[in-house]
C-alpha positions as CSV (number, residue, x, y, z in Angstrom):
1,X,107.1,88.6,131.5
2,X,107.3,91.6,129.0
3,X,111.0,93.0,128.2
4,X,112.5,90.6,130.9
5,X,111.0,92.7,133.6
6,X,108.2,91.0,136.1
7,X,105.0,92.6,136.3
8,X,105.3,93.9,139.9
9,X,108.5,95.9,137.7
10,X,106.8,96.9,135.0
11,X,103.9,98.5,136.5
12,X,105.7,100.1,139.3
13,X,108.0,101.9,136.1
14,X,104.5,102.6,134.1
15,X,102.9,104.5,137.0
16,X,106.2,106.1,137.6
17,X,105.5,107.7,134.3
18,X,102.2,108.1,133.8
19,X,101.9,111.6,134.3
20,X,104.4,112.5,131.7
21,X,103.0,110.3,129.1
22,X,100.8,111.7,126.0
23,X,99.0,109.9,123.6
24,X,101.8,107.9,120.5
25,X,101.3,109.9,117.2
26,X,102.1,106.9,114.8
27,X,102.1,106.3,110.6
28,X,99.8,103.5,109.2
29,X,101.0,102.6,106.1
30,X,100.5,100.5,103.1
31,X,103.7,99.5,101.2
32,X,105.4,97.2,99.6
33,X,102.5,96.9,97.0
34,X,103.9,94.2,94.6
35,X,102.4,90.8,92.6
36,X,102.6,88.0,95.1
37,X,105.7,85.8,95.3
38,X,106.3,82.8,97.9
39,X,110.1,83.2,97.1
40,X,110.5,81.1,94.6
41,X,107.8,81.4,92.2
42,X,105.9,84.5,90.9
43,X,101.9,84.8,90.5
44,X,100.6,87.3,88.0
45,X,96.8,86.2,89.5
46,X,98.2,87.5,93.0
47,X,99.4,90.8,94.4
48,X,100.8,91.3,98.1
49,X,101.0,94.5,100.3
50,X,102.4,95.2,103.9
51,X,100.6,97.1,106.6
52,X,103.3,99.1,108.9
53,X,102.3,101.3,112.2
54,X,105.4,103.7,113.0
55,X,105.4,104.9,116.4
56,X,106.7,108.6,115.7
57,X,106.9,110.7,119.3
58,X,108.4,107.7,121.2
59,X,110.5,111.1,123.2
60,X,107.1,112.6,124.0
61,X,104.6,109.4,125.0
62,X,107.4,106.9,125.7
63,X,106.3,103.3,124.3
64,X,104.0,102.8,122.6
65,X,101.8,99.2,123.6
66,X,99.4,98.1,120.4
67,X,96.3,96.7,122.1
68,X,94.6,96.5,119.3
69,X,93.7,97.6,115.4
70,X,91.1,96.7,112.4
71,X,91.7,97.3,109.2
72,X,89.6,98.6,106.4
73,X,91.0,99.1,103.0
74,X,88.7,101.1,99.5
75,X,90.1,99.4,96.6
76,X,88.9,99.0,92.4
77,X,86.9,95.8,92.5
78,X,88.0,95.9,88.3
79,X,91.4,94.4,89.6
80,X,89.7,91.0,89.8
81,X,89.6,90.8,86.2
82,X,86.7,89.1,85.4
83,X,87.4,86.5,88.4
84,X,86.7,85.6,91.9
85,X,88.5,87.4,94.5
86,X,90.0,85.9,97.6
87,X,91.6,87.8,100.8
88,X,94.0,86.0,102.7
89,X,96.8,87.0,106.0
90,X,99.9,85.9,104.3
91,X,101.3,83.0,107.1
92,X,104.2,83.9,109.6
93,X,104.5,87.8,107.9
94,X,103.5,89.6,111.0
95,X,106.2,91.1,113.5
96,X,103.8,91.4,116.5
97,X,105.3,89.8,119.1
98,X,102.2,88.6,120.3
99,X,100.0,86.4,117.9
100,X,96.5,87.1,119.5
101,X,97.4,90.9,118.1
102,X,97.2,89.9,114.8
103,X,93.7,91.1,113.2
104,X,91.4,88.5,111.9
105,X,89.2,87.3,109.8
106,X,90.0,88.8,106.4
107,X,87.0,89.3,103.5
108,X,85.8,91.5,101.0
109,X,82.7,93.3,100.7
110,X,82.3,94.7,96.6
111,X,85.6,97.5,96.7
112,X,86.2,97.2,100.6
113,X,88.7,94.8,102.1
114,X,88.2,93.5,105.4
115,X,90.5,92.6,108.6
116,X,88.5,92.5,111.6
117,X,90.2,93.5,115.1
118,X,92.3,91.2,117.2
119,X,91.0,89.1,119.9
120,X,91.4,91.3,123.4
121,X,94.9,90.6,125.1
122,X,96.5,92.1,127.9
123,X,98.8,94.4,128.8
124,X,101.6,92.9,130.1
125,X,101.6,91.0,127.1
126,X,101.0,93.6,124.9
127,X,103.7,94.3,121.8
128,X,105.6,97.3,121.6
129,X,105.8,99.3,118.4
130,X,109.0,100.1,116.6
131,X,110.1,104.1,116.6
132,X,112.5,103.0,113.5
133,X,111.4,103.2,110.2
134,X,109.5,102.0,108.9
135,X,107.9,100.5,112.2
136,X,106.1,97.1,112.7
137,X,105.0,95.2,110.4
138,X,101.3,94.3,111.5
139,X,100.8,91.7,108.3
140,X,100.7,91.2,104.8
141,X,97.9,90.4,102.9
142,X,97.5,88.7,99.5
143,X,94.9,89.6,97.4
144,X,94.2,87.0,94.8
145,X,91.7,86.1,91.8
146,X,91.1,82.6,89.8
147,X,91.7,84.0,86.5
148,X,95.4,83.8,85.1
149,X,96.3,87.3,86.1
150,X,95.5,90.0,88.0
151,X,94.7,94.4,86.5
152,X,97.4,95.1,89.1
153,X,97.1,99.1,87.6
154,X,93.4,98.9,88.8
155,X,94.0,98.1,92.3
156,X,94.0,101.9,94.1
157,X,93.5,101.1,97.6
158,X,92.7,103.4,99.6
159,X,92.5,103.8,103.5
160,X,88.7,103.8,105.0
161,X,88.5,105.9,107.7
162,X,85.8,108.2,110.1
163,X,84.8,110.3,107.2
164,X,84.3,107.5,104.5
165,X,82.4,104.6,105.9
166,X,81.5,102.4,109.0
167,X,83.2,100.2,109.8
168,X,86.3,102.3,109.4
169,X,90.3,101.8,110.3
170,X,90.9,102.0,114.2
171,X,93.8,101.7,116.0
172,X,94.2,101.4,119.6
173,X,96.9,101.4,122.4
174,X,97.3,100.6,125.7
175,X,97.5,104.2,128.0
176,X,98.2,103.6,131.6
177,X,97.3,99.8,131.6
178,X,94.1,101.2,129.6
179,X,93.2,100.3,126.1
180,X,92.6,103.7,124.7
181,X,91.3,104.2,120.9
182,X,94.2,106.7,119.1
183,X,92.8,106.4,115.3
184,X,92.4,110.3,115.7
185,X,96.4,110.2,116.2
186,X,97.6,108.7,113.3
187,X,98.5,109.8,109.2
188,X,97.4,106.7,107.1
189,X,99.5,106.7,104.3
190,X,99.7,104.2,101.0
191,X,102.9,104.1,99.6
192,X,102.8,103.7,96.0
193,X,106.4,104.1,95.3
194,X,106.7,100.0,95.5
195,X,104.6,99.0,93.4
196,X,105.3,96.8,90.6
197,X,103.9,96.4,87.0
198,X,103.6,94.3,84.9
199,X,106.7,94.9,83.0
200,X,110.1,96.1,84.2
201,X,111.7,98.2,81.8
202,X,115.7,98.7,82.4
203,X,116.6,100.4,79.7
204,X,115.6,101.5,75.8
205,X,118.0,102.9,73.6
206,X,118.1,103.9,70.0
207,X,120.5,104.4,66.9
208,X,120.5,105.2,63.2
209,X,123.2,103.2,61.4
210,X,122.7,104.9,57.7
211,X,118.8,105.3,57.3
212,X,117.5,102.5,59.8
213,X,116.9,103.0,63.1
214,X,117.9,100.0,65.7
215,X,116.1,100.0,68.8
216,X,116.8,98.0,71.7
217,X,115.6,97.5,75.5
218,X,115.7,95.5,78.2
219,X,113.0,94.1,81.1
220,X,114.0,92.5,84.6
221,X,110.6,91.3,85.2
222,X,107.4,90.6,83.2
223,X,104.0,89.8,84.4
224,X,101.2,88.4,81.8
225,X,103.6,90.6,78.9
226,X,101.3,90.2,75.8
227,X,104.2,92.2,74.1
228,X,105.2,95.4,72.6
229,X,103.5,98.2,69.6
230,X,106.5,99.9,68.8
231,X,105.5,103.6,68.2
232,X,106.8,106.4,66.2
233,X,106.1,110.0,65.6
234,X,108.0,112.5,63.2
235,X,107.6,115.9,63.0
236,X,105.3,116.0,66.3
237,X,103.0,114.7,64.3
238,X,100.4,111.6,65.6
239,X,102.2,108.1,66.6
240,X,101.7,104.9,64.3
241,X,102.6,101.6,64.4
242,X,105.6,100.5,63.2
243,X,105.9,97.3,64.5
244,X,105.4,94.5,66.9
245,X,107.8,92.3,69.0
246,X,106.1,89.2,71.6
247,X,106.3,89.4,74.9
248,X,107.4,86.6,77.3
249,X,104.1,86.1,79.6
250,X,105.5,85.7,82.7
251,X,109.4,85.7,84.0
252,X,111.5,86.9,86.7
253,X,114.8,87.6,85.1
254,X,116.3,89.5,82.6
255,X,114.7,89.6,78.8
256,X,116.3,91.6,75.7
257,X,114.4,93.0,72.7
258,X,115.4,94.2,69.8
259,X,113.7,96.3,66.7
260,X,114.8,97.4,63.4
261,X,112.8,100.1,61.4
262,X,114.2,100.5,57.9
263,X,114.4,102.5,55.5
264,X,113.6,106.1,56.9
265,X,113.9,109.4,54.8
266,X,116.3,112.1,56.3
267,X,114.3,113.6,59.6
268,X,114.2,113.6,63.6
269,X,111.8,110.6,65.1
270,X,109.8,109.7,68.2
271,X,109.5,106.4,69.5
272,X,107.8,104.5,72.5
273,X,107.0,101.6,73.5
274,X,103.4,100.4,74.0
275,X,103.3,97.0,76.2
276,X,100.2,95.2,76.4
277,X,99.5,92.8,78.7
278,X,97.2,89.4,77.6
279,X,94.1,91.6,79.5
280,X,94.8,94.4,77.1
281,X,95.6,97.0,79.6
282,X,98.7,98.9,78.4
283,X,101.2,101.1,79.4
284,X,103.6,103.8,77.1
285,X,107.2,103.7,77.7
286,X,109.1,106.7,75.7
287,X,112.5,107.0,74.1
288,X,114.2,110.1,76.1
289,X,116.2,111.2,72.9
290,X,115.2,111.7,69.4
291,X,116.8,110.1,66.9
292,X,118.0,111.6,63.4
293,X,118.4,110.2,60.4
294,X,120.8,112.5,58.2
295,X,122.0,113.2,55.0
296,X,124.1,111.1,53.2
297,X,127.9,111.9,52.8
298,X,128.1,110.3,49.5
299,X,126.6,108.9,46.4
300,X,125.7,105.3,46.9
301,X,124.0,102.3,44.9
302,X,123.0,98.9,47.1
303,X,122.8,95.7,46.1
304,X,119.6,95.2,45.2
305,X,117.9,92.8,47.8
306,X,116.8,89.7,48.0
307,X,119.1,88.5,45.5
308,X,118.1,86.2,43.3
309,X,114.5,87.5,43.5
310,X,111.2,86.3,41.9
311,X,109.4,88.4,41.4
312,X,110.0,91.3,43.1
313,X,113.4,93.1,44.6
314,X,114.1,96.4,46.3
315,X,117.0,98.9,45.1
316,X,118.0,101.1,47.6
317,X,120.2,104.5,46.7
318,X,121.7,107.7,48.4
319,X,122.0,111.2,47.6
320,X,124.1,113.5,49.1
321,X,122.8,116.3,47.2
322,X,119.7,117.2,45.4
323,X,119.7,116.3,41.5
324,X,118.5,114.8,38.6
325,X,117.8,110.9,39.1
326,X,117.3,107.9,37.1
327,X,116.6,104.1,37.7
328,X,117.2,101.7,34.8
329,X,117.2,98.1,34.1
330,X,119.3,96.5,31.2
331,X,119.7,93.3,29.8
332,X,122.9,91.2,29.3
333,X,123.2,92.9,26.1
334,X,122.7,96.5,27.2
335,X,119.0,97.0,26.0
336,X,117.1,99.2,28.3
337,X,114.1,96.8,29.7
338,X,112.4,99.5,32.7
339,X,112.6,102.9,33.7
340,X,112.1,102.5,37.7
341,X,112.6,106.2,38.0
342,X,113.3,109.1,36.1
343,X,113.1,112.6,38.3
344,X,114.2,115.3,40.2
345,X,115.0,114.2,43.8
346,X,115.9,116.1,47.0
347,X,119.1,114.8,49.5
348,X,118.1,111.7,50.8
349,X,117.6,108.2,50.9
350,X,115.7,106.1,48.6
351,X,114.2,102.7,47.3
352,X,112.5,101.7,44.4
353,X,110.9,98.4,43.9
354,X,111.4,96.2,40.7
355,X,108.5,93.8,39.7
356,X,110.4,91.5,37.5
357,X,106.6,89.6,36.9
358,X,106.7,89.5,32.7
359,X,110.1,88.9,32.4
360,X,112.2,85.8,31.8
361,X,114.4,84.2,34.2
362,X,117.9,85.6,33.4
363,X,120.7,87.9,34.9
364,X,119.9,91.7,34.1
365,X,121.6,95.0,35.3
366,X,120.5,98.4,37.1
367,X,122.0,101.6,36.3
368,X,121.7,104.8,38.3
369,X,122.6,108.2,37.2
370,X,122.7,110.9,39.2
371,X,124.7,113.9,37.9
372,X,128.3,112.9,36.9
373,X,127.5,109.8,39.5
374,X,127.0,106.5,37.1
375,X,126.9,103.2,39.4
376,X,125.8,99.8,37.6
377,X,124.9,96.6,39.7
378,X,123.6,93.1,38.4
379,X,120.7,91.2,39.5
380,X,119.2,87.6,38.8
381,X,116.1,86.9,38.4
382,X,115.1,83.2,39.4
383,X,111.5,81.8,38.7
């Protein structure tokens, strides 16, 4: 029984319209490429895809009754990694309503995979395929290596067909009670827009708070996340490395990263985000927005940091205009011990470094002078 109709029913209604009937035009797709998960875990050494047909003229060549189909599949052998390969029809994922339908036998040959056709069935008990998107699914496969983690970016696969090699993708229906071959009427499609990588980036934002820039992002996902090069480029000039923040291997839920690069002169910066995974492919991510770094409003001397020091502390200062600068260190009882700086200087912010190395623990005091801008601050030095 097919449909709830007998098969004196069904064949009286299928001769009926026989006449009217032309060949279904149908989409054979690959979607839903994405690493392998059996619902509660996730496998970075494993990667998953769904095979669709999509009966598209049901109007013109009424239903369309899958009699059989093998499929053959070009992909980068490099995906592997380094390891083994294995090919395997995920259990229970096809939507055939007959399981002698389901192809068989799944293998690889170097960069082809392998599904071989189904076992012959009938037509009363053939399945019918869906004219809603995106049709039926015929399985899903699971592509696996024994190494840690799979060069999901490396996997292209591709559709074999006529024109590429033997044995190629075939698809055939069942054409008044006939099993007719159709591969010539189909579009094979792969359907990229699913795949995952490695890392899921949700967001990435910058700021400048005075001349530091704070950046910050966020992942849903990570797969085998070595971590992140943080990148930046002023000027349009070349990148470089400013930095490096860990990843967090593998995990499927929300991770938050943060970056602080400090002490920038006045300017407009790039930055981007280089993620590496522990197989050192890598992908760029890119701040959509420069950031600047102004002027400051005001003359300002910081406390010099770290505080005590031994031997060596940084002093930062801002000018607000361009002048005459100088750096000074005193002791308690006002005798100039350094000159850290003694200059002409443009708008902008600065540090100097003190290396306190031949001098006595003690308290001292900096002085900076900038026009009619005098600003003193004490330090200790603690060996």
């Amino acid at each position: 029984v097919l449909l709830g109709k007998n098969p004196s029913d069904f064949n009286k209604e299928k001769n009926n319209r026989s006449s009217r009937l032309v060949n279904p035009l149908y989409e054979l797709d690959i979607a839903n490429i994405q690493p392998y998960t059996d619902g509660s875990s996730l496998y970075p050494n494993a990667v998953s895809f769904d095979i669709y047909i999509y009966h598209t003229n049901p109007e013109e060549s009424g239903p369309f009754y899958y009699a059989s189909g093998q499929y053959y599949i070009k992909f980068n052998p490099n995906v592997a990694n380094g390891g083994l390969l294995s090919y395997e029809i995920v259990p229970n994922s096809t939507e055939l309503t007959n399981p002698d339908a389901v192809p068989r036998n799944p293998s690889i040959t170097f960069d082809q995979l392998n599904l071989e056709r189904n076992i012959p069935i009938l037509f009363i008990n053939a399945p019918i395929i869906s004219a809603a998107f995106p049709g039926t699914k015929i399985v899903r496969m699971k592509l696996s290596s024994n190494v840690p983690a799979l060069n999901y970016r490396d996997l292209q696969l591709k559709w074999v067909d006529s024109t590429i090699a033997t044995p190629f993708t075939r698809i055939a229906a069942f054409i008044d009670s006939m099993e007719t071959d159709i591969t010539g009427d189909g579009t094979f499609l792969v359907d990229t827009s699913y795949i995952v990588f490695p890392v899921e980036l949700s967001g990435f934002s910058g700021n400048a708070m005075r001349n530091d820039v704070i950046l910050n992002w966020s992942t849903v996902s990570e797969i085998n996340n070595s971590g992140f090069d943080i990148e930046r480029s002023s000027n349009d000039l070349k990148w470089e490395k400013v930095g490096y923040i860990k990843g967090n291997g593998t995990i499927n839920s929300v991770s938050n990263y943060n970056f602080e690069d400090k002490s920038l002169s006045s300017g407009k910066y790039k930055y981007r985000l280089k993620q590496i995974d522990y197989n050192g492919n890598y992908e760029y991510f890119d701040l959509s927005d420069e950031i600047s770094v102004g002027v400051p409003g005001e003359f300002s001397l910081k406390q010099n940091y770290p505080n005590p020091f031994n031997p060596v502390t940084k002093i930062d200062f801002d000018l607000p205009v361009n002048s005459n600068v100088s750096v000074k260190i005193y002791s308690m009882n006002g005798k100039e011990i350094k000159s850290l700086l003694n200059g002409f200087l443009n708008s902008g912010y600065y540090s100097v470094d003190f290396d306190a190395s031949e001098l006595p623990s003690g308290v001292y005091y900096y002085r900076l002078e900038s026009g009619n801008f005098i600003s003193t601050k004490k330090l200790i030095l603690l060996k």
